[in-house]
N, C-alpha and C positions, 0 to 999 in steps of 0.2 A: 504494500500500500504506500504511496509518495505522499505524504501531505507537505510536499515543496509549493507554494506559492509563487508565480510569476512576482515577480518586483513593482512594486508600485514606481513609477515616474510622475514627473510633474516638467511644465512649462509656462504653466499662470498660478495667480493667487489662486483661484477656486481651485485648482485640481490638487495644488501644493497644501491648504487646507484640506481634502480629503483623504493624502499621504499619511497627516498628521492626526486625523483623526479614526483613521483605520487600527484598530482593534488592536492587531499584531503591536502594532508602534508604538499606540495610546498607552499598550500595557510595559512595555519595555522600556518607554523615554518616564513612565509615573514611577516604575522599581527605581534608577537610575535616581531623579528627584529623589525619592523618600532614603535610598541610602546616601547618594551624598551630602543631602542634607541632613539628615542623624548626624553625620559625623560632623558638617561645619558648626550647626547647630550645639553638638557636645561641648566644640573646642571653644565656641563665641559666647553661649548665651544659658549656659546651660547651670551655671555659678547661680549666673541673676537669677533665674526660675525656682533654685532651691535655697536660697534665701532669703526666696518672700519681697523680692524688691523688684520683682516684671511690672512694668506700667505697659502703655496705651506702648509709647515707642516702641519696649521687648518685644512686644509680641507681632510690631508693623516688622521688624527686624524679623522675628522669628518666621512671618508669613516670605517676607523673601527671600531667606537662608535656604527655604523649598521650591521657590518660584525660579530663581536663577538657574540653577540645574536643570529644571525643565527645562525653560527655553536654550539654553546652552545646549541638550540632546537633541532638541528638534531641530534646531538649526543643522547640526552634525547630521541628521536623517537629510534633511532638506538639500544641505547639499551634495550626500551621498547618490544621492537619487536624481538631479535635477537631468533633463534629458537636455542634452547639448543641439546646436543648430537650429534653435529652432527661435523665433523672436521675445522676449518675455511681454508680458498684456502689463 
């Protein structure tokens, strides 16, 4: 049995958005987020949290500790995949 999936490409927003949002990816590029972010999370912000002094800021901090690794993996998808010759929209 193959469960090889053809490769998703893209050459515009809309279809580079549906690379991103394909299942395979979605679930690969959110592991990627949740562990590198554990770890910068530990090394930055993780003191403040357990001594009772996270404000509004900690946790606008701790929300991007998670968000940057995402878009850091998608992009890396994004450009793994872009299909070459052809115009971007």
């Amino acid at each position: 049995m193959n469960n090889t999936e053809p490769q998703l490409t893209w050459c515009c927003t809309s279809e580079a958005l549906r690379v991103v949002v394909h299942r395979r990816n979605l679930t690969r590029t959110i592991v990627i987020a949740l562990l590198v972010g554990s770890v910068l999370f530990a090394i930055n912000q993780l003191d403040v949290v357990i001594s009772g002094h996270a404000d509004a800021g900690t946790w606008i901090k701790i929300g991007l500790t998670y968000l940057v690794p995402f878009c850091v993996a998608n992009i890396g998808l994004l450009l793994g995949c872009r299909r070459r010759g052809e115009p971007e929209h």
